[in-house]
C-alpha positions in Angstrom: 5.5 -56.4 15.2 4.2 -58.2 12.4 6.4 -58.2 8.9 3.6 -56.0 7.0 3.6 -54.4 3.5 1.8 -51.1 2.6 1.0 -50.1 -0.6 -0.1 -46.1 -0.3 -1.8 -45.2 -3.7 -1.3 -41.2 -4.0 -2.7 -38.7 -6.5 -2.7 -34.9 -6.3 -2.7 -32.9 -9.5 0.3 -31.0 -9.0 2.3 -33.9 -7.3 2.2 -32.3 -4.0 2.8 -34.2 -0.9 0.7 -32.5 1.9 1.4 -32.8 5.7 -1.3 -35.1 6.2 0.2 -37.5 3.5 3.0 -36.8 5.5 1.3 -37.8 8.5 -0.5 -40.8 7.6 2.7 -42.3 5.7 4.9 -42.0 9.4 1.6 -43.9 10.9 2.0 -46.7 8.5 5.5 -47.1 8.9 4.6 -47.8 12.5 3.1 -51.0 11.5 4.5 -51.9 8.4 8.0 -52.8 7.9 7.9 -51.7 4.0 6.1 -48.5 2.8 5.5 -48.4 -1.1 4.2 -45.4 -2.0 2.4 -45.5 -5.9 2.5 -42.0 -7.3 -0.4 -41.7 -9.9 0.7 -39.1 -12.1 3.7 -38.3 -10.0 5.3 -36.4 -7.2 7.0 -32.9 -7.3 10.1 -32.5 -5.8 9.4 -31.0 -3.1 7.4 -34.0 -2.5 10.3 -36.4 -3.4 12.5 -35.4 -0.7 9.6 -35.7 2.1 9.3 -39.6 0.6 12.9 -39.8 0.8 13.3 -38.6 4.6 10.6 -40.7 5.4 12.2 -43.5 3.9 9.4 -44.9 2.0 9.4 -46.1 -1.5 8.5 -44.4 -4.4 7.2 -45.7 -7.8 6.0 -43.3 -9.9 3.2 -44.1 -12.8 0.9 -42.6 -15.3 -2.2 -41.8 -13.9 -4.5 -44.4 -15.3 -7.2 -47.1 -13.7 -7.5 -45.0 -10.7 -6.7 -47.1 -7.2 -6.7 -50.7 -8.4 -4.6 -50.5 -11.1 -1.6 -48.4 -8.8 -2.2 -51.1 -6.5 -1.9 -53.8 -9.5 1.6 -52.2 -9.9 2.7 -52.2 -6.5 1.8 -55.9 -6.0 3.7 -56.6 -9.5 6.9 -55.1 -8.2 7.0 -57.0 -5.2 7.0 -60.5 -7.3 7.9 -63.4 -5.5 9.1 -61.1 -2.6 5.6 -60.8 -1.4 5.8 -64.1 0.8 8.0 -62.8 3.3 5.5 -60.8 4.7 3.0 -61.9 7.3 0.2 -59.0 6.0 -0.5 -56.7 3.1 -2.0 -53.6 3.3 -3.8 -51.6 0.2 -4.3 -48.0 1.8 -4.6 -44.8 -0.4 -4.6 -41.1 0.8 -8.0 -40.5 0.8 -7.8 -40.2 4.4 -6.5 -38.3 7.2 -5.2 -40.1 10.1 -4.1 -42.3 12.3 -6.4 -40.3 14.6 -5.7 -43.4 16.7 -2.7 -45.3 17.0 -3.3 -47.9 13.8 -1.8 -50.6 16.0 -4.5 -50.2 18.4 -6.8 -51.1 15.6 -4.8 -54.2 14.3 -4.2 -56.1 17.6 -8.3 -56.3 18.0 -8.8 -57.5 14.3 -5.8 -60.3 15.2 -8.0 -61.6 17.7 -11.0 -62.4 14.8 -8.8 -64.2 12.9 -9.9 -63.7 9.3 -8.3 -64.0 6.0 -8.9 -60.5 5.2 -9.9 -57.3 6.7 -10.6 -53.2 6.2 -12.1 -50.6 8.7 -15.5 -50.1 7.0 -18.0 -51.7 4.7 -21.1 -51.2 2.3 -24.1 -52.7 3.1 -25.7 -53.3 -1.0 -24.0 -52.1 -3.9 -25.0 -51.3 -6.9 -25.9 -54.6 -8.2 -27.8 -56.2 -5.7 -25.2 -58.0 -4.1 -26.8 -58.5 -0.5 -24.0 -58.5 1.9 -21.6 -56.0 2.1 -17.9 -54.7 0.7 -15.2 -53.5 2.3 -14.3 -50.1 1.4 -11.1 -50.1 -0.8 -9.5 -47.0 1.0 -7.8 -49.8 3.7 -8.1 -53.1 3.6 -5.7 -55.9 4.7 -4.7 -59.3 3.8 -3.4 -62.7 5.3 -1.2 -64.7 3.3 -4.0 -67.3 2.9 -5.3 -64.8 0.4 -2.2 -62.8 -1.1 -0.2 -66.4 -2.0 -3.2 -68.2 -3.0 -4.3 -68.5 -7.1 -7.4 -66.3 -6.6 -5.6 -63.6 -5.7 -2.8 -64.0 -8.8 -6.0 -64.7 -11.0 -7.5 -61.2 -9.6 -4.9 -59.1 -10.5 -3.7 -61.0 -13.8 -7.6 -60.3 -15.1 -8.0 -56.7 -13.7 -10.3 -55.6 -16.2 -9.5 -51.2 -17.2 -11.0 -49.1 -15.6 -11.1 -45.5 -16.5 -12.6 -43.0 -13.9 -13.5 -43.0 -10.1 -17.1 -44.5 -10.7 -15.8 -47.2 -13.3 -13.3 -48.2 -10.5 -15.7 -48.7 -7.9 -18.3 -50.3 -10.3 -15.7 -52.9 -12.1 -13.3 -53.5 -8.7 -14.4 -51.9 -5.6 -18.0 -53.9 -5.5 -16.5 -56.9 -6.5 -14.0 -57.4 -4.8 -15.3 -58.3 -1.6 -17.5 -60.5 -3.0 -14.7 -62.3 -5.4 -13.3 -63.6 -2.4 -16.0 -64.2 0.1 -17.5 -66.3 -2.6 -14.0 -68.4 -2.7 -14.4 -69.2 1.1 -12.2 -66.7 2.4 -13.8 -64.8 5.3 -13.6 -61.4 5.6 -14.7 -58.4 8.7 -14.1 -54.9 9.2 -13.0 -53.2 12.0 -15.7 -50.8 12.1 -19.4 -52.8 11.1 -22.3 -51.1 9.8 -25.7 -51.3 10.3 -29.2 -51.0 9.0 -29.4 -47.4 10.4 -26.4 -46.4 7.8 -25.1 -47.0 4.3 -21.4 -45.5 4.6 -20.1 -44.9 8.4 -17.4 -42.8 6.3 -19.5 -39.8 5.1 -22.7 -40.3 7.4 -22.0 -41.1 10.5 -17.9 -39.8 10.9 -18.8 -38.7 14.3 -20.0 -41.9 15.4 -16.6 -43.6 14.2 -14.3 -41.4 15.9 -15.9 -40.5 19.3 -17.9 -43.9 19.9 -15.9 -47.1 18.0 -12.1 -45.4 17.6 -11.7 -45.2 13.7 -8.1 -44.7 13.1 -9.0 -42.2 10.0 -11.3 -39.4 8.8 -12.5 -40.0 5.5 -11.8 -36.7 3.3 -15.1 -36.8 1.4 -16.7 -36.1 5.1 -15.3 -32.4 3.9 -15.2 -32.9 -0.1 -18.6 -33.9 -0.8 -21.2 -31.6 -1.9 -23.6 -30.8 1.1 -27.3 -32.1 -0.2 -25.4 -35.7 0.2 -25.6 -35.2 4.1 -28.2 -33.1 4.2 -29.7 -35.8 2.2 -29.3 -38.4 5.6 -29.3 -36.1 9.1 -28.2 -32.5 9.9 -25.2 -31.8 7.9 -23.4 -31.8 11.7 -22.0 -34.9 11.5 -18.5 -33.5 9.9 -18.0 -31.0 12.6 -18.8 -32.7 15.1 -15.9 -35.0 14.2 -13.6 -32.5 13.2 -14.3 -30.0 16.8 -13.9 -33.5 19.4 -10.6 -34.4 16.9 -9.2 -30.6 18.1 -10.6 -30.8 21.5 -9.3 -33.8 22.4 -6.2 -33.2 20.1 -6.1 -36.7 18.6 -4.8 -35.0 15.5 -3.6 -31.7 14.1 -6.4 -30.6 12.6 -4.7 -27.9 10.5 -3.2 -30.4 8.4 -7.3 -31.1 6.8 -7.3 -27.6 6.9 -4.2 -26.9 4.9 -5.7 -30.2 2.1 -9.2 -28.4 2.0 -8.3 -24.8 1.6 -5.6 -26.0 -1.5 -7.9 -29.0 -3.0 -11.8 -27.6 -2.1 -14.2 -25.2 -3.0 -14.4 -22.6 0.2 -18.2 -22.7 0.2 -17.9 -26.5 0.5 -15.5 -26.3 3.3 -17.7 -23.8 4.7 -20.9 -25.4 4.9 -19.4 -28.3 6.7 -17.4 -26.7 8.8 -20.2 -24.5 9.9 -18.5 -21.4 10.0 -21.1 -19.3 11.3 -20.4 -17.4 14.4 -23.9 -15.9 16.7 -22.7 -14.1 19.2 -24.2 -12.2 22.0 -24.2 -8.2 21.9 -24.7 -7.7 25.6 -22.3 -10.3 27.5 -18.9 -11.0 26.5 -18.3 -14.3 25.7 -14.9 -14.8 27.0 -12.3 -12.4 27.6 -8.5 -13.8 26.0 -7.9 -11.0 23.7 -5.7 -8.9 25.8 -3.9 -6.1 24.1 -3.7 -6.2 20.5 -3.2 -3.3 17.7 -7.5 -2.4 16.3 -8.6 -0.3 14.2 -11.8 0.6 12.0 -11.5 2.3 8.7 -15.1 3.7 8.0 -15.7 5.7 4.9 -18.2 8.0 4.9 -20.4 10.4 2.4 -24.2 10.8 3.6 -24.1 13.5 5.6 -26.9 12.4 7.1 -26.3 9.0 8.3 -23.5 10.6 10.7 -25.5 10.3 13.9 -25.8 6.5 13.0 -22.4 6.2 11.9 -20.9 7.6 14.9 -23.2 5.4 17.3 -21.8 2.3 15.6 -18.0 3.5 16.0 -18.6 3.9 19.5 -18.3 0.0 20.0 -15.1 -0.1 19.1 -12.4 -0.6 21.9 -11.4 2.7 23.6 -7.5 1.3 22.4 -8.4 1.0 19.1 -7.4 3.1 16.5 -10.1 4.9 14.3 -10.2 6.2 10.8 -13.0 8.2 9.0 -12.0 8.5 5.2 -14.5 10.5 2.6 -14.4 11.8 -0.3 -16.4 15.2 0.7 -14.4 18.1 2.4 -17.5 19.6 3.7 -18.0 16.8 5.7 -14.5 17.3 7.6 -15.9 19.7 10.2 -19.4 17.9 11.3 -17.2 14.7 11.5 -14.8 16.5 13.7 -16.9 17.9 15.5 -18.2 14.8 16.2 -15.0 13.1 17.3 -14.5 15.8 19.9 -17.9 15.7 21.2 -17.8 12.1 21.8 -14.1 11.9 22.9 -12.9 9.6 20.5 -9.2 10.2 21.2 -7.7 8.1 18.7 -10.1 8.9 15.8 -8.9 10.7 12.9 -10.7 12.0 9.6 -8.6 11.9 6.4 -9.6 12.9 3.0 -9.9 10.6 0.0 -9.8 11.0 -3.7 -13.8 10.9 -5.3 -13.3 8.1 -7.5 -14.1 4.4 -6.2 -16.0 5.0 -3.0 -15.3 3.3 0.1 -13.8 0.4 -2.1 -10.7 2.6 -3.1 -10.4 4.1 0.3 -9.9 0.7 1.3 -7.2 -0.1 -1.2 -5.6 2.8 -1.9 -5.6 4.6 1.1 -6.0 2.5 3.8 -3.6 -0.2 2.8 -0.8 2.0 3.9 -1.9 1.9 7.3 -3.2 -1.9 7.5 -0.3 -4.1 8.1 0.0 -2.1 11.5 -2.8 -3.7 13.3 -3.7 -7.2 14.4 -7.0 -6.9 13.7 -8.8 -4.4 11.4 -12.5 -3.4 10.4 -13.7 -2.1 6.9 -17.0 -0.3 6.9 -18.8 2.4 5.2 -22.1 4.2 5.2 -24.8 2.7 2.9 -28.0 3.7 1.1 -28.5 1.8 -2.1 -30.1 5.0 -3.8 -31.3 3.3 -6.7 -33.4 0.9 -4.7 -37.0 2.3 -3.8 -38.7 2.5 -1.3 -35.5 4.0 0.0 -35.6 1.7 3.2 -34.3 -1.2 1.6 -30.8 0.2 0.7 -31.1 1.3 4.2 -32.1 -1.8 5.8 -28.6 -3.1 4.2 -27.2 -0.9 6.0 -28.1 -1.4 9.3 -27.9 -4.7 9.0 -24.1 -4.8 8.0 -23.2 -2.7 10.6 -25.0 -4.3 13.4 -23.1 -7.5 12.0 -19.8 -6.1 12.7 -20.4 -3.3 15.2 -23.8 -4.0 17.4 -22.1 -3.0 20.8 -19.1 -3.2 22.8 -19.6 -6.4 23.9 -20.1 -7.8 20.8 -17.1 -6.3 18.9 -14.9 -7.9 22.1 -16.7 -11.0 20.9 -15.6 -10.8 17.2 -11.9 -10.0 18.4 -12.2 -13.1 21.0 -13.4 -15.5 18.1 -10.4 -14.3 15.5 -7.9 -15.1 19.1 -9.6 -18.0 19.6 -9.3 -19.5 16.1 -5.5 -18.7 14.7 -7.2 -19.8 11.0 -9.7 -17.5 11.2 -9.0 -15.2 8.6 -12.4 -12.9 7.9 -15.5 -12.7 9.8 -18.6 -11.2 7.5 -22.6 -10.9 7.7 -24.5 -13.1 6.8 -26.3 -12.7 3.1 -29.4 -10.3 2.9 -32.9 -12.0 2.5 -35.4 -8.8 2.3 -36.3 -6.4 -0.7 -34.7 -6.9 -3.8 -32.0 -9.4 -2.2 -34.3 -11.9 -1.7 -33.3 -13.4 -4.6 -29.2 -13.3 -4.0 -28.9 -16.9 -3.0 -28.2 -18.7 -6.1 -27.3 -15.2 -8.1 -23.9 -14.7 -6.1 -21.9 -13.7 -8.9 -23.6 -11.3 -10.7 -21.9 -10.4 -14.1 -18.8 -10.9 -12.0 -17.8 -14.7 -12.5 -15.2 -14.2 -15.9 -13.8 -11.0 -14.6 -13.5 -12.1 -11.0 -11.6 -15.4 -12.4 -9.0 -13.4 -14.6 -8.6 -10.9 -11.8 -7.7 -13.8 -9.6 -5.4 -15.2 -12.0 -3.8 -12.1 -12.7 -2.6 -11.9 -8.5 -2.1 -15.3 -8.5 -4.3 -16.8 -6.3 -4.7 -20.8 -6.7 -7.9 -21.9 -5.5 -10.7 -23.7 -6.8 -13.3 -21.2 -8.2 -16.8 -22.5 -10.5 -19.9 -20.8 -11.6 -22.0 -23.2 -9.8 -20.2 -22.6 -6.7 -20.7 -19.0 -4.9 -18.5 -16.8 -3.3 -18.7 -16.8 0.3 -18.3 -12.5 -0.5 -19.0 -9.6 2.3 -21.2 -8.2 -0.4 -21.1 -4.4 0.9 -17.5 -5.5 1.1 -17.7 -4.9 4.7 -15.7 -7.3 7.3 -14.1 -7.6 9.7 -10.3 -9.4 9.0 -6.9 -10.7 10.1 -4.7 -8.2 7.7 -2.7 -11.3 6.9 -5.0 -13.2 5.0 -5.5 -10.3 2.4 -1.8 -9.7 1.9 -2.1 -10.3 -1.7 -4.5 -8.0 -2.6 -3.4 -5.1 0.0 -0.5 -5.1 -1.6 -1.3 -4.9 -5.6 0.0 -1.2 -5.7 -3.7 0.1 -6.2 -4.4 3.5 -7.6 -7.2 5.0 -7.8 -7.0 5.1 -11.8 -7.8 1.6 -11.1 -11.4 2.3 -10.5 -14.0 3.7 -12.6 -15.7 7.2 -12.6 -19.0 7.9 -11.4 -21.4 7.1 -12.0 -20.7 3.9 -11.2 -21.8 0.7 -13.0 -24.4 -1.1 -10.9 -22.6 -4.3 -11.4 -19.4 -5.9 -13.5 -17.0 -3.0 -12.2 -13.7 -3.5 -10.7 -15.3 -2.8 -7.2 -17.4 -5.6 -7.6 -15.1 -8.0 -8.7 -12.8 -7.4 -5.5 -15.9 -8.0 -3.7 -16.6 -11.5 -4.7 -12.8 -12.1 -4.9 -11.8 -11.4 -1.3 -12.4 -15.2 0.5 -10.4 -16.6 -2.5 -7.6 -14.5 -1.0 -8.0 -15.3 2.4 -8.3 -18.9 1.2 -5.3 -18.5 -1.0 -3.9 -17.4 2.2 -4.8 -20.8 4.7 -7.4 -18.6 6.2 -11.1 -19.5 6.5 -13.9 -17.3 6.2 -17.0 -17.2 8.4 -20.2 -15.3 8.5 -21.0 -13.6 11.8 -24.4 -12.1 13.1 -25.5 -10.9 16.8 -27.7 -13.5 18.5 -30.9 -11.5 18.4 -30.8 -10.3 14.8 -30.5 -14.4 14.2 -33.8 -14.7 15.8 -34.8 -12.7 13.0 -32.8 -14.5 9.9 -33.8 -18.1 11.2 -37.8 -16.7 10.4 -37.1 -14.9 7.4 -35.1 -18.0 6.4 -38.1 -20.9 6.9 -40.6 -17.9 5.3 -38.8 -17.9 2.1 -37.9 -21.7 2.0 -41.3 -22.6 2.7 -43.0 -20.1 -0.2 -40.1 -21.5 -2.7 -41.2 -25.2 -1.8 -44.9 -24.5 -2.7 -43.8 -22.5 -6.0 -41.4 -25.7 -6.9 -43.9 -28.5 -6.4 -47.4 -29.6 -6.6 -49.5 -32.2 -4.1 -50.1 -35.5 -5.8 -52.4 -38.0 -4.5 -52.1 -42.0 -4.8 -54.9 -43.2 -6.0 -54.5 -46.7 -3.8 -54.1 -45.3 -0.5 -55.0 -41.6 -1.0 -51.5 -40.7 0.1 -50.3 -36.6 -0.5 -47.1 -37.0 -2.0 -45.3 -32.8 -3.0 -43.0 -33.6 -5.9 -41.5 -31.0 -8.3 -43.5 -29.2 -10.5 -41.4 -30.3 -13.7 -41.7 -34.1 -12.7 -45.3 -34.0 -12.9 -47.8 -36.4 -11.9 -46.5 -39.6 -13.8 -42.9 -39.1 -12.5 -44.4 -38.6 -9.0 -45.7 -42.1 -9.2 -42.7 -43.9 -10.7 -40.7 -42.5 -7.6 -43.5 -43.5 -5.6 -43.4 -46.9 -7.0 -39.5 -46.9 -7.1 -39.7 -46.4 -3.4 -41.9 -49.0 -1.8 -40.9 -51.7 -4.3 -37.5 -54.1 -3.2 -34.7 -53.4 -5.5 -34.8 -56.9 -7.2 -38.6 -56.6 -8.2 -38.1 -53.1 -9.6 -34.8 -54.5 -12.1 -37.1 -57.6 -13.1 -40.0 -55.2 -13.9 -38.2 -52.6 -15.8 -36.3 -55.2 -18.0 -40.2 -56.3 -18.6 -41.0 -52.8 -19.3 -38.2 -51.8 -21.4 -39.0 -55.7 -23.4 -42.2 -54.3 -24.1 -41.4 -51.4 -25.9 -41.4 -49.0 -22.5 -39.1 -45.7 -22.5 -37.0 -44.1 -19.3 -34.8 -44.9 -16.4 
């Protein structure tokens, strides 16, 4: 083995050393004979004595100018010593890996014989530099470069840099070209082309299952979603993370254990695509075997028995049952009910009337909870407010057929939460008809403040924002692992705790634990999926397109070129001169539109 250097720039904001730091560190130490590891901002304890066991070194430093300037340091500590080594590696821990062995990957870039190296590149940057850069999350280096003058004038005129983009602006574009332009010739391991602009968060598919990329980038889970929806699918992520588990190249629960502590769940989430259609009259697979059910269904419409009772019939004939309400007179048609039917381990318990089915849940039914493997929370629903009356009803039904369409389908759910250990909390999907047409985008409510402080107050951690929604079972209806809601079973609720009727129709403490119950799971290591039966998707999928269609004509107006009578839809709020400067901005090369808005902004022009 080559006598290698690493330098491993690390930052998280509480100094915590995650396994896949852990991971990635013992991969380099395969290759590399010293492993320096540059703290930005620093490293708990905790974190300290993984470094130690993993003999690495540690230098600690404030956490300013971002990578280059942590990599600055590292080089400066190594001095003269830096000529004993045959390669330097600059490597930070934006990535998970090795997926693949890295010396795999440095044996075929021996063979091109450059004077410096990474795994993938940019094709343009920012400033029209055509060619390309390396990406600074990996890149090695030769002696030719690391002893020569250029590279001791790089570092000795390493302008400051202040935040991520000034970094990448002043150093990361640059620096490819500061050297290429020197004669030092340079290649990546994995080469773009014209079909791509960054392999790393558009194509990480392509670069594990077709050209062996040692590393998954994190941003291919940490990036807000229009950025890939922007270039293909939004499958790309997936697909990389599902043949990673299939093939077990990597334990994928270590990016699972960074993205549940570091990311927003609905960004995890929409990546991840955690939605789950399954068939309601075929079992999917059968691997559950015997494990400890049960449904707690609160009741109070007298009416909606018949209905209720059809839907508890799907449960497993070994699962356990519990009917809670509020009403007395309801014990005797619900008894009556469970004898008819034979539901032998059905039971009908009476609740306190304050807090609905949410308090049931809480106060009630915690006590029986941590008893089962598996466990449903459902309730009758009407919405009486709502009119016409069908509406709250429609909710309803489809909640319930959500979680409890048929037999076969609950012996579905159970088979996914067995199939997937961090499965934590299978949910419906998010109503589209009535007055819930508008939810998407109103999430919160008048529950964002109170559900943060509530939060606080149990101490859960997680990253939370009011741009950002809640991935809720709004009905607070699910289906869940007991486990992941530990936390919150186990608050010692009363049912003080919730308000009087009548009932606020938003902002009360029911609500709030609504919205607040994927934080816990989350807060837990558990992810949270929606779930829907295959046929009702047939449904969803139309009234999705429906409504995104109507929305696109409300949001933007046709605009005809005048030159080649082209129909261009742009926002309504960019209006027709905006329309044509993106036109414009479009078909011209980069190069021409600079020179002409320099020209433009000479003459007295105004804008971007």
């Amino acid at each position: 083995m080559k006598n290698r250097a690493a330098i491993y720039v690390f930052w998280e904001q509480h100094g915590i050393v995650r396994d896949y730091v852990r991971v990635y560190l013992e991969g380099l130490k395969n290759i590399a004979s010293k492993v320096i590891v540059v703290a930005n901002g620093g490293v708990n304890e905790e974190g300290k004595e993984i470094l130690r066991k993993l003999k690495v070194e540690l230098l600690e430093r404030e956490n300013i100018g971002v990578d280059f300037w942590a990599y600055k340091a590292a080089i400066d500590s190594l001095g003269q010593s830096i000529d004993q080594f045959d390669e330097v590696i600059l490597t930070n821990c934006s990535s998970y890996g090795p997926i693949y062995p890295f010396d795999e990957m440095f044996s075929i870039m021996e063979k091109r014989q450059v004077d410096f190296w990474g795994i993938t590149e940019w094709p343009l940057n920012a400033n029209g530099y055509e060619g390309t850069w390396i990406l600074s999350y990996f890149i090695v280096f030769t002696p030719k470069v690391f002893l020569s003058n250029d590279w001791d004038n790089y570092w000795a005129n390493l302008p400051e840099v202040f935040s991520r983009e000034e970094c990448i602006e002043k150093h990361e574009t640059k620096f490819t070209a500061y050297f290429a332009n020197r004669g030092y010739t340079y290649d990546v391991y994995c080469p773009n082309n014209r079909d791509y602009i960054d392999l790393t968060i558009e194509a990480p598919d392509k670069l594990i299952m077709e050209m062996r990329c040692p590393i998954l980038k994190r941003k291919a889970f940490c990036t807000e979603y229009i950025r890939f929806l922007s270039y293909h699918r939004g499958h790309a992520s997936k697909k990389a993370f599902d043949y990673i588990k299939e093939k077990q190249l990597y334990n994928t629960d270590y990016i699972l254990d960074d993205l549940l502590a570091t990311q927003h769940y609905a960004d995890i989430k929409n990546l991840l695509h955690l939605n789950y259609i399954l068939p309601s009259n075929q079992l999917t697979t059968e691997v559950w075997g015997k494990k400890r059910i049960a449904i707690f269904f609160h009741v109070f419409y007298e009416d909606l028995l018949d209905i209720n009772f059809h839907y508890l019939q799907s449960m497993p004939e070994s699962a356990d049952i519990y009917i809670t309400s509020s009403r007395a007179d309801l014990r005797v048609p619900v008894e009556t009910r469970i004898k008819n039917l034979e539901l032998k381990n059905a039971r009908f318990e009476l609740v306190e009337a304050r807090g609905r089915a949410d308090s049931a849940f809480l106060v009630h039914d915690s006590q029986y909870i941590d008893n089962y493997d598996y466990v449903c929370i459902a309730h009758d629903k009407k919405s009486s407010f709502l009119r016409p009356g069908c509406i709250g009803l429609d909710f309803g039904f489809h909640v319930l057929d959500s979680l409890l369409k048929s037999k076969e389908y609950v012996r579905n759910i159970i088979a996914e939460f067995e199939k997937n250990p961090r499965l934590g909390i299978l949910e419906p999907v998010n109503l589209l008809h009535g007055n819930y047409m508008t939810l998407a985008g109103q999430e919160w409510g008048a529950n964002y403040d109170k559900t943060v402080s509530f939060l606080r107050k149990a101490k859960v951690n997680v990253p939370i924002a009011a741009e950002v929604p809640p991935i809720a079972p709004m009905g607070a209806m699910f289906w869940f692992r007991p486990e992941c809601l530990k936390k919150l079973l186990h608050m010692e609720w009363e049912y003080e705790d919730f308000p009087e009727e009548p009932m606020p129709l938003d902002g009360a403490i029911i609500h709030i634990v609504e919205r607040a119950i994927p934080f816990f799971a989350q807060d837990a290591g558990y992810l949270v999926g929606w779930v829907i039966p295959s046929e009702d998707a047939e449904v969803y999928i139309t009234d999705l397109y429906y409504l995104y269609r109507k929305n696109n004509i409300l949001q933007h107006q046709p605009v005809v070129i005048p030159s080649t009578n082209e129909i261009i839809y742009v926002p309504q709020a960019i209006g027709v001169r905006g329309a044509l400067k993106i036109y414009l901005k479009k078909k011209t090369p980069v190069s021409l539109w600079n020179f002409a808005k320099k020209i433009y902004y000479k003459l007295g022009g105004k804008g971007s």
